[in-house]
C-alpha positions in Angstrom: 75.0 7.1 -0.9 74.5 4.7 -3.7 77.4 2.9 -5.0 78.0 4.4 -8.2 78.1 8.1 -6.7 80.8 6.3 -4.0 83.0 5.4 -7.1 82.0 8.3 -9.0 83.4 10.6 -5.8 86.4 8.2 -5.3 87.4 7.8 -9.0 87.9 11.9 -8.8 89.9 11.8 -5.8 92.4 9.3 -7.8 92.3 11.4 -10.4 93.8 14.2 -9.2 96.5 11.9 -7.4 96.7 10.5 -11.0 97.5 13.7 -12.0 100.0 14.9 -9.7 102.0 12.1 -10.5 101.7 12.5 -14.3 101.5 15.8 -15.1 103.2 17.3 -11.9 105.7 14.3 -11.7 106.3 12.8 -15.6 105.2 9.6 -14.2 102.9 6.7 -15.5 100.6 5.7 -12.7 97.7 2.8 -13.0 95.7 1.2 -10.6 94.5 -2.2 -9.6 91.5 -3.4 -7.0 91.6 -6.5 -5.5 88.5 -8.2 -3.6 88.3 -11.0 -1.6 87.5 -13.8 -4.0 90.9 -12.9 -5.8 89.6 -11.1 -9.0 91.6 -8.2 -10.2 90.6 -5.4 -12.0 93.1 -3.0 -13.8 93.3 0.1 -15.5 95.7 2.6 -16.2 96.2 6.6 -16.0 93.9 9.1 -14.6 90.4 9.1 -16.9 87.5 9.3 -14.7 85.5 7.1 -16.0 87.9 3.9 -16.2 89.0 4.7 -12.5 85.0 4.7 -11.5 85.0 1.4 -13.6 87.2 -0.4 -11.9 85.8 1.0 -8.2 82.4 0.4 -8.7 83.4 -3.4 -10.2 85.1 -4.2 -7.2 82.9 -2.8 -4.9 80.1 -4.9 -6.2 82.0 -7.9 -6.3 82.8 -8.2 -2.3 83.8 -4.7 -1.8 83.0 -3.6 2.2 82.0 -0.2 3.4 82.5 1.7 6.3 81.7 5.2 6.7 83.4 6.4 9.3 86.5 5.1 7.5 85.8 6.9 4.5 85.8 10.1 6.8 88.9 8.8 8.6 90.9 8.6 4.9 89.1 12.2 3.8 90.6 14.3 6.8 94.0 12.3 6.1 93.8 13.4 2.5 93.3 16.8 3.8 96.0 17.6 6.0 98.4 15.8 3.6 97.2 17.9 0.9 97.6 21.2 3.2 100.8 19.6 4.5 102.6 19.6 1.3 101.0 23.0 0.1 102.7 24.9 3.2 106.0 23.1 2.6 105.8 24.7 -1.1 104.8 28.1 0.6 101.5 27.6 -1.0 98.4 29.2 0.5 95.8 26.5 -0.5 92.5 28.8 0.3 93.6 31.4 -2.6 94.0 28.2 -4.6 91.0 27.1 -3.4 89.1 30.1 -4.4 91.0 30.3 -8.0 89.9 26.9 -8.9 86.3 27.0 -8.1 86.1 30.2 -9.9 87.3 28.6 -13.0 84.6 25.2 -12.2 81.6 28.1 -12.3 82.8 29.0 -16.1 82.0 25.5 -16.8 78.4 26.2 -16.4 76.4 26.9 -20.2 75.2 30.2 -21.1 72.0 30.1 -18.9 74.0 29.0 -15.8 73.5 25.2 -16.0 76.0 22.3 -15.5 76.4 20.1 -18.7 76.5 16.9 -17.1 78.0 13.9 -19.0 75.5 11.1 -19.9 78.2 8.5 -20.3 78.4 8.0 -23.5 81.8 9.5 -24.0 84.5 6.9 -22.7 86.5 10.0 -20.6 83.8 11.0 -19.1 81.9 9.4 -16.3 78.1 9.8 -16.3 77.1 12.5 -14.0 80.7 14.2 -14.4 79.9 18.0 -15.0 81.9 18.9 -18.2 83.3 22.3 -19.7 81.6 24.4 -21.6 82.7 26.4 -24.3 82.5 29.4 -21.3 85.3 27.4 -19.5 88.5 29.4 -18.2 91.7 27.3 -16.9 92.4 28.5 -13.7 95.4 30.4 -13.4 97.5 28.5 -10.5 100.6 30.6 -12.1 99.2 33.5 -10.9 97.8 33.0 -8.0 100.5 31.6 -6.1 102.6 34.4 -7.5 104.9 32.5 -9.9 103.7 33.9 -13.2 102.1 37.6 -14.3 98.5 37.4 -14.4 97.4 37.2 -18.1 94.3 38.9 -18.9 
């Protein structure tokens, strides 16, 4: 995998961390990356596109892969993630399901992604974007919290 797609896919995955902690939390978050020859780079809050910034600048400047590392920290993520849904009482596969039927009304009229170029400073390049299809997902609903709306 190329290096931009690595902190294209990590930057997300902060994200949503970022998000937890600022909209599910009220807190302000921001991230730093430090590399071996002592530069720092800093950004704060969750935009995609700063946080892939930052990743992909300290990856190239000393930054060390290791796949099976990468795997390693992507099953922790996931039973952390499912840990703290079944101590809410959440069932995480009808949340599962609920958001990535809302992510297919993002798709344009003919059924395509609209896929960021860049040029929009929250948006990473190669980000798929909303339409004007788009439909929140309603998490309310689903985990039996609010009536469904319709």
């Amino acid at each position: 995998m190329e290096d931009q797609r690595v902190a294209f896919r990590a930057s997300f995955i902060l994200s949503e961390i970022f998000e937890l902690l600022e909209k599910g939390l009220g807190l302000q978050v921001g991230f730093s990356a430090r590399i071996d020859n002592g530069q720092i780079h800093h950004t704060v809050g969750s935009r995609n596109a700063d946080l892939c910034d930052v990743i992909l600048s300290a990856m190239l400047d000393g930054g060390k892969r290791n796949l099976i590392e990468v795997v390693d920290a992507l099953g922790d993520l996931n039973v952390v993630v499912n840990g703290f849904a079944i101590e809410l009482g959440v069932d995480m596969k009808l949340v599962d399901r609920e958001v990535l039927a809302s992510n297919f009304t993002k798709l344009d009229n003919e059924g395509q992604p609209i896929v960021a170029d860049g040029s929009d400073p929250n948006q990473p390049a190669g980000k798929i974007i909303k339409s004007s299809n788009f439909v929140e997902p309603n998490i309310g609903a689903t985990i039996g919290l609010l009536p469904v709306i319709a």
